[in-house]
PDB file with one MODEL, atoms N, CA, C and O in Angstrom:
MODEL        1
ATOM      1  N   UNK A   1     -49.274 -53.739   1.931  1.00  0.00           N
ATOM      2  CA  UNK A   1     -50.649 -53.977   1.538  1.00  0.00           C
ATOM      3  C   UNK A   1     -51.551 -53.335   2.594  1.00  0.00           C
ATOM      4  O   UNK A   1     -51.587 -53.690   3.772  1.00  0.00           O
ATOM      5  N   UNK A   2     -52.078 -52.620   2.198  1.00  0.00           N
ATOM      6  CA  UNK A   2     -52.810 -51.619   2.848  1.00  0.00           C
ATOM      7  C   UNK A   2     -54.668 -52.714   3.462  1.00  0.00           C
ATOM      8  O   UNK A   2     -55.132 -53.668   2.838  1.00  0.00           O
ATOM      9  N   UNK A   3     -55.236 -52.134   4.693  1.00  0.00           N
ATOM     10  CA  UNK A   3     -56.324 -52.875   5.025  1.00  0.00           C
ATOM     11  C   UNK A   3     -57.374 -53.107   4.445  1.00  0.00           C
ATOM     12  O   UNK A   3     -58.146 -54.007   4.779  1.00  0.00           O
ATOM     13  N   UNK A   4     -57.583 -52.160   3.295  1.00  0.00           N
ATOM     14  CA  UNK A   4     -59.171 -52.220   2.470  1.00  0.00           C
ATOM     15  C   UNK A   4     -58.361 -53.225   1.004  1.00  0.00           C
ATOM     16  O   UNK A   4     -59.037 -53.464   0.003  1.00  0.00           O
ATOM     17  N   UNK A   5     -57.057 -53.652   1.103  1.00  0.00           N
ATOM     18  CA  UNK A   5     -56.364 -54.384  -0.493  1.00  0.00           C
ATOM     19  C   UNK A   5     -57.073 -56.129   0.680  1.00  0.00           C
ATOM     20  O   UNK A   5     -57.773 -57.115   0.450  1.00  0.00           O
ATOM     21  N   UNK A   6     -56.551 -55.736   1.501  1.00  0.00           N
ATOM     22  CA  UNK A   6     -56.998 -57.146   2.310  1.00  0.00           C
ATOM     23  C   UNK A   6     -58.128 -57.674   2.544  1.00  0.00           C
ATOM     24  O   UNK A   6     -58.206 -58.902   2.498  1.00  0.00           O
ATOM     25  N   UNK A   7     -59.119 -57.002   2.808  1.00  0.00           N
ATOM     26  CA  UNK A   7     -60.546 -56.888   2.842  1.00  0.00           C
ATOM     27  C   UNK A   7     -60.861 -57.040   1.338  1.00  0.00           C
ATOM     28  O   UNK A   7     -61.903 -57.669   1.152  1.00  0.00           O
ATOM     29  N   UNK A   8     -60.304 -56.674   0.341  1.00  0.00           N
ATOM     30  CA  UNK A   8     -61.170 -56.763  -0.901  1.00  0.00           C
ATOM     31  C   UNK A   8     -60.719 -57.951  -1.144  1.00  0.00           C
ATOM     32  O   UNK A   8     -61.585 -58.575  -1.757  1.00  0.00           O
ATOM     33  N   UNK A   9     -59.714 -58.623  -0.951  1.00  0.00           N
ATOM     34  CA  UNK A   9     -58.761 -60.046  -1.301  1.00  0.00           C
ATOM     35  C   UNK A   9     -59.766 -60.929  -0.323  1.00  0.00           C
ATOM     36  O   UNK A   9     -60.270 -61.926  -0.841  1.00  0.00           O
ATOM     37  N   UNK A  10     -59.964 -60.747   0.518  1.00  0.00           N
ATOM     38  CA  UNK A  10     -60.755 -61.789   1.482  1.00  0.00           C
ATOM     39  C   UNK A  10     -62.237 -61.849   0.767  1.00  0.00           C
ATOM     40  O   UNK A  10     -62.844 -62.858   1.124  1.00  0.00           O
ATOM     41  N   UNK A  11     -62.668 -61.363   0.226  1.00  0.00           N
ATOM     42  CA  UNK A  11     -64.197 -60.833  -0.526  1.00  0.00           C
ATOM     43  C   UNK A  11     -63.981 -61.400  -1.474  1.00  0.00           C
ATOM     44  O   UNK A  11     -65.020 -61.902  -1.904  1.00  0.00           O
ATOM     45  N   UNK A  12     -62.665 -61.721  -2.407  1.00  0.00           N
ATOM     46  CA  UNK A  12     -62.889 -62.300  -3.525  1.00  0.00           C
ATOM     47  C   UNK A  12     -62.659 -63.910  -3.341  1.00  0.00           C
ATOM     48  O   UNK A  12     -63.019 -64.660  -4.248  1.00  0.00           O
ATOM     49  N   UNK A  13     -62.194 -64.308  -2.432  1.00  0.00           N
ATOM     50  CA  UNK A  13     -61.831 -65.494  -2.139  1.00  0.00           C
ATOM     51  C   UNK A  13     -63.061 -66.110  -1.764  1.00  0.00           C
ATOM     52  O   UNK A  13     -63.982 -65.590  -1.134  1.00  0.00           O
ATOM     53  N   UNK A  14     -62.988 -67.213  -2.191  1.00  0.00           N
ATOM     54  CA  UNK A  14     -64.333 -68.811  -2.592  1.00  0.00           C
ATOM     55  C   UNK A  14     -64.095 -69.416  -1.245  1.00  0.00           C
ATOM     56  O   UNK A  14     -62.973 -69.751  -0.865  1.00  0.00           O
ATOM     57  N   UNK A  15     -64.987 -69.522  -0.663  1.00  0.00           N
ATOM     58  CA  UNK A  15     -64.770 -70.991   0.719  1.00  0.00           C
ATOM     59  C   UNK A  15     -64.880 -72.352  -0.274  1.00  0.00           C
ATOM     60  O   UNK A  15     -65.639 -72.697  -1.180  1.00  0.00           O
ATOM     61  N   UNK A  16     -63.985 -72.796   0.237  1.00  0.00           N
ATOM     62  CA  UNK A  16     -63.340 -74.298  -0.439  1.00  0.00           C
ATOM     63  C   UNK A  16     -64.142 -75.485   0.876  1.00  0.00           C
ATOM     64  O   UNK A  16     -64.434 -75.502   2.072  1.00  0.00           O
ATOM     65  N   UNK A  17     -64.182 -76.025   0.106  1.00  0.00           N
ATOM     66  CA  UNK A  17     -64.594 -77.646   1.199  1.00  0.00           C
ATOM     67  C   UNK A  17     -63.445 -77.973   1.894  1.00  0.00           C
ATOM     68  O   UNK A  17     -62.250 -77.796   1.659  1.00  0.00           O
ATOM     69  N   UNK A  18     -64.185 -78.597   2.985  1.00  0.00           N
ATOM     70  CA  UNK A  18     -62.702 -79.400   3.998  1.00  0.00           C
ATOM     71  C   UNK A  18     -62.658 -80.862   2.862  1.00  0.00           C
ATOM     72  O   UNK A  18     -63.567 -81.370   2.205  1.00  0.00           O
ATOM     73  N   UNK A  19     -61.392 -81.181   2.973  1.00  0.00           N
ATOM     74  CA  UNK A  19     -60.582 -82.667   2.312  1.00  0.00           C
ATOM     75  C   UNK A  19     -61.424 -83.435   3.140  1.00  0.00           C
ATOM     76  O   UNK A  19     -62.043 -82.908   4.065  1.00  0.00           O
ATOM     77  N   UNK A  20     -61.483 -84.397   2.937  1.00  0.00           N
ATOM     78  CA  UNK A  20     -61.723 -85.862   3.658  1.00  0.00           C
ATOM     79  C   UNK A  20     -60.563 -86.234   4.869  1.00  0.00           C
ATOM     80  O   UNK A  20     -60.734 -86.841   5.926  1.00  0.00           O
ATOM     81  N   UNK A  21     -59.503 -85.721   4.381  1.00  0.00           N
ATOM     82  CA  UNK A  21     -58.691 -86.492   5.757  1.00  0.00           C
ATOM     83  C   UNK A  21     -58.420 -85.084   6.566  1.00  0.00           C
ATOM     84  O   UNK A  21     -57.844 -85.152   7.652  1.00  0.00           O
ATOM     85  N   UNK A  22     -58.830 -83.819   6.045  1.00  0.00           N
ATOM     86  CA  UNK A  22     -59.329 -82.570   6.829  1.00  0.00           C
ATOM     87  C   UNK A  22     -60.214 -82.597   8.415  1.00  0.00           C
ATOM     88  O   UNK A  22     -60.090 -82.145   9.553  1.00  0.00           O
ATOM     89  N   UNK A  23     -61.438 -83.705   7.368  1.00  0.00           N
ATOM     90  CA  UNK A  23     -62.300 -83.978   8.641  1.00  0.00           C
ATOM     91  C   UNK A  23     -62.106 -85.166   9.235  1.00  0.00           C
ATOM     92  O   UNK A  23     -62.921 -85.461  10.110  1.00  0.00           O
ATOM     93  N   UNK A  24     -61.229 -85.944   8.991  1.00  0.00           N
ATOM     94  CA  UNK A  24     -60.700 -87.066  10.040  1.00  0.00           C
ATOM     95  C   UNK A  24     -60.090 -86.101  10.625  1.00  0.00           C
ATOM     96  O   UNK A  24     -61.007 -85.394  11.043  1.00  0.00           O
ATOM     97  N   UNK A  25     -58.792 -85.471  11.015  1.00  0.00           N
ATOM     98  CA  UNK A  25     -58.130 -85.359  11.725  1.00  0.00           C
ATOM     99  C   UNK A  25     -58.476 -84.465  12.390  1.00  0.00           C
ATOM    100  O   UNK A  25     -57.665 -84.182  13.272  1.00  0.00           O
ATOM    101  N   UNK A  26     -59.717 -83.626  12.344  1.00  0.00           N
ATOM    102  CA  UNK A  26     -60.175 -82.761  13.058  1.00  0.00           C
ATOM    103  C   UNK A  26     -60.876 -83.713  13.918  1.00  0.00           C
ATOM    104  O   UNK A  26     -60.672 -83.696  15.132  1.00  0.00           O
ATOM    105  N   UNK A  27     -61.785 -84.641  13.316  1.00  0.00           N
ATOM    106  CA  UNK A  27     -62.613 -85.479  14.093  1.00  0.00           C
ATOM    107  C   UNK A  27     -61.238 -86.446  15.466  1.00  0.00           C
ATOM    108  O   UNK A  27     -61.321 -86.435  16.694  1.00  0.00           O
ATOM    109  N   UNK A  28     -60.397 -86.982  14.787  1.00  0.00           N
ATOM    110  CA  UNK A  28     -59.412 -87.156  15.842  1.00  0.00           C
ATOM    111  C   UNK A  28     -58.795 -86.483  17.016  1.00  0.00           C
ATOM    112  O   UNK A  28     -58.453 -86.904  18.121  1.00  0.00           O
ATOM    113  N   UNK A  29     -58.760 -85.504  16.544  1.00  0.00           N
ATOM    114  CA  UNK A  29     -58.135 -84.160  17.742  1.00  0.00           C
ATOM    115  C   UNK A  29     -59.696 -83.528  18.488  1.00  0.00           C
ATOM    116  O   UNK A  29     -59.648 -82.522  19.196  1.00  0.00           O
ATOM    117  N   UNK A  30     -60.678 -84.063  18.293  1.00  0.00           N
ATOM    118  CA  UNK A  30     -61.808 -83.622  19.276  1.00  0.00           C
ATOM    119  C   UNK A  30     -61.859 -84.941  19.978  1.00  0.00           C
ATOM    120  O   UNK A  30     -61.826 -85.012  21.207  1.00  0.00           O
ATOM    121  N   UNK A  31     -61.925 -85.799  19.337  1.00  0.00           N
ATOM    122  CA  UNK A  31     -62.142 -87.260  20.232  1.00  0.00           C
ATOM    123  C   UNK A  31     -60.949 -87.418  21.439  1.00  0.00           C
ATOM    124  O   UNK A  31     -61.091 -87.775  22.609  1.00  0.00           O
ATOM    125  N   UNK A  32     -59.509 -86.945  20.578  1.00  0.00           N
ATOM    126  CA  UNK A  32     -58.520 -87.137  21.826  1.00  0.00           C
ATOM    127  C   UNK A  32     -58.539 -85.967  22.541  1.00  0.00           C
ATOM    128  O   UNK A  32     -57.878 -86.148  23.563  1.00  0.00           O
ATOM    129  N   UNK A  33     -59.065 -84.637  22.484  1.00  0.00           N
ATOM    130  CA  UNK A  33     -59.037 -83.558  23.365  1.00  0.00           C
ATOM    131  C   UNK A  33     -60.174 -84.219  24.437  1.00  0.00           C
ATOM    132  O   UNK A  33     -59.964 -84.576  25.596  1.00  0.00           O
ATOM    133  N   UNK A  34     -61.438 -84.266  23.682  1.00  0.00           N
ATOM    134  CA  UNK A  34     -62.672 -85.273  24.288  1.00  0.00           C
ATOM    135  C   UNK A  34     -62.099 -86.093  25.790  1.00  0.00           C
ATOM    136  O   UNK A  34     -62.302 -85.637  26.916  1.00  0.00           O
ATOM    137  N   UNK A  35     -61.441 -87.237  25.531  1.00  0.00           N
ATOM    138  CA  UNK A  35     -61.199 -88.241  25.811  1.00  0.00           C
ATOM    139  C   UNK A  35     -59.936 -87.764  26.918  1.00  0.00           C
ATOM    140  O   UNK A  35     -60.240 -88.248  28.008  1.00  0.00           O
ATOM    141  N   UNK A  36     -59.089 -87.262  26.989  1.00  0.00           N
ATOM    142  CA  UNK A  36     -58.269 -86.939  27.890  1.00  0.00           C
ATOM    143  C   UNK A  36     -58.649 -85.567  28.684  1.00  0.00           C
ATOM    144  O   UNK A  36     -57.882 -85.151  29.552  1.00  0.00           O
ATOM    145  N   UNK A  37     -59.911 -84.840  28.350  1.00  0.00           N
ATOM    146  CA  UNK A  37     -60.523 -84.202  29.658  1.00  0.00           C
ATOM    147  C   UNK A  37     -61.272 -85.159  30.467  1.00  0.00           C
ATOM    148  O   UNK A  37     -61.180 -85.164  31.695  1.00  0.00           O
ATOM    149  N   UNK A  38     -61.890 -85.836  29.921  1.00  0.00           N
ATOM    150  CA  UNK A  38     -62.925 -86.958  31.089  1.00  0.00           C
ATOM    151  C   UNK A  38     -61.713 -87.926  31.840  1.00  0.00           C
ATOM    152  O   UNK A  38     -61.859 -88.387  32.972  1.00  0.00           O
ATOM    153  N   UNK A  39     -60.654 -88.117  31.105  1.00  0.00           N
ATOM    154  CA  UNK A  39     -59.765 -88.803  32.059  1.00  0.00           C
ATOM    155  C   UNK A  39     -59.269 -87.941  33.529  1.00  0.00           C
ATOM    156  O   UNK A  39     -59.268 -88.149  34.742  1.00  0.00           O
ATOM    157  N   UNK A  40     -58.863 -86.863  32.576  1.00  0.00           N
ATOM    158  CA  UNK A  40     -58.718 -85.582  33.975  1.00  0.00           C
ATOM    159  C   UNK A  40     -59.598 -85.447  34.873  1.00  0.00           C
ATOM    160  O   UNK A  40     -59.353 -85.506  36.078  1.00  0.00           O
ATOM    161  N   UNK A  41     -60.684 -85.257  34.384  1.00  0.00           N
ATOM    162  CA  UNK A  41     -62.098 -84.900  35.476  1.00  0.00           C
ATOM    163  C   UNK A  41     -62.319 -85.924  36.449  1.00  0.00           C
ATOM    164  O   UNK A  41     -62.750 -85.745  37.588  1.00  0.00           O
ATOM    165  N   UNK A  42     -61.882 -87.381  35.742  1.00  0.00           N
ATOM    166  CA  UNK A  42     -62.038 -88.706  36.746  1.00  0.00           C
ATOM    167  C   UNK A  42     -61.013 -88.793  37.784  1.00  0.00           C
ATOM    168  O   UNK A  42     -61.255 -89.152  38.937  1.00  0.00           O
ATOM    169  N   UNK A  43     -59.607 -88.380  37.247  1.00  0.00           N
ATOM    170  CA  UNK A  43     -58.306 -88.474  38.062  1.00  0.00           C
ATOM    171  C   UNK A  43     -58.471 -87.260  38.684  1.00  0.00           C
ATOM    172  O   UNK A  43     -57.762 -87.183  39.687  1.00  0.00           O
ATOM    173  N   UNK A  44     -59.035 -86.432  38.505  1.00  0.00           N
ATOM    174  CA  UNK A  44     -59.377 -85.009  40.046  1.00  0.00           C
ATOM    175  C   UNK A  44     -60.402 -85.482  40.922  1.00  0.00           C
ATOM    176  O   UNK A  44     -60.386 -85.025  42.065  1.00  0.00           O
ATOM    177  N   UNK A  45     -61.517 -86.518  40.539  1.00  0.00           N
ATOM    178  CA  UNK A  45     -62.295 -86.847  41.177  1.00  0.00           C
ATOM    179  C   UNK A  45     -62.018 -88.088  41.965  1.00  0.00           C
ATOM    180  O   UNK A  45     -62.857 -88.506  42.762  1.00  0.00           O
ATOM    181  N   UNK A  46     -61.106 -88.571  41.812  1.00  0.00           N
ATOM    182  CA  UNK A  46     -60.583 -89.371  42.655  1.00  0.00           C
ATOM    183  C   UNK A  46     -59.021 -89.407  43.862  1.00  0.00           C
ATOM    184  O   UNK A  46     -58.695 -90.022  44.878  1.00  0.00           O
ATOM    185  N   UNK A  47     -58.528 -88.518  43.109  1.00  0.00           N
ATOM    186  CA  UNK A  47     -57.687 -88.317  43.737  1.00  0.00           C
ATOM    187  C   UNK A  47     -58.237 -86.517  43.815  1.00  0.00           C
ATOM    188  O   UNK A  47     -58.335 -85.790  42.827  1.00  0.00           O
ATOM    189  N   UNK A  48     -58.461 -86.211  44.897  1.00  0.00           N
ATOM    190  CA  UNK A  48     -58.706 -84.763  45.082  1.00  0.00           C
ATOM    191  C   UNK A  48     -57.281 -84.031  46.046  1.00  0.00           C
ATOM    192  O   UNK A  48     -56.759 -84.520  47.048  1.00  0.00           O
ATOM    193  N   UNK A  49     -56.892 -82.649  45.293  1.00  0.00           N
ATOM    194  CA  UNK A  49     -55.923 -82.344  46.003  1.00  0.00           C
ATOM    195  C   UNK A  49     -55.935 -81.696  47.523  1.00  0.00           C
ATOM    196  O   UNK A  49     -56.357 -80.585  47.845  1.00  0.00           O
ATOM    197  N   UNK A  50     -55.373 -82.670  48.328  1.00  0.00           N
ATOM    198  CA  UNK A  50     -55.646 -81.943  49.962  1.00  0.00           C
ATOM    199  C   UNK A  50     -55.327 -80.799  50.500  1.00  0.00           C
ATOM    200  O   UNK A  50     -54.139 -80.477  50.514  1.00  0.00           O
ATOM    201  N   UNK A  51     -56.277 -79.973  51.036  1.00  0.00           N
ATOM    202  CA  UNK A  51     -56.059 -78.696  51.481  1.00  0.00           C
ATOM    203  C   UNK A  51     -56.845 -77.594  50.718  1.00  0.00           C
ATOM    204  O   UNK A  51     -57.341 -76.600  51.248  1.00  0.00           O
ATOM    205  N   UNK A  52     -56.886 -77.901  49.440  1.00  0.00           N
ATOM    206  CA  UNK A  52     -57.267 -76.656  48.936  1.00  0.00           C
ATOM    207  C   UNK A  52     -58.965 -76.326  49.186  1.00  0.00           C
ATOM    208  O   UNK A  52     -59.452 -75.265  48.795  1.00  0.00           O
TER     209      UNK A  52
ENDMDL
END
């Protein structure tokens, strides 16, 4: 399949809605990405590594 068969296939294709449990689990995986950087940022800020 040649690059302009792909490009015309992407052109004909409809954007579809996200599902409902689409946007839960996206909303889940930002809250836990969220949520375990501020844990990091707190555990570097408290325990800081010596020397560097």
């Amino acid at each position: 399949m040649s690059k302009t068969d792909v490009q015309k296939e992407l052109e004909k294709a409809h954007a579809e809605p996200l599902l409902p449990i689409e946007k839960h689990l996206i909303g889940w995986s930002l809250g836990i990405g969220i949520t375990l950087l501020v844990i990091l940022a707190l555990f570097n800020h408290l325990f800081p590594v010596a020397g560097a």
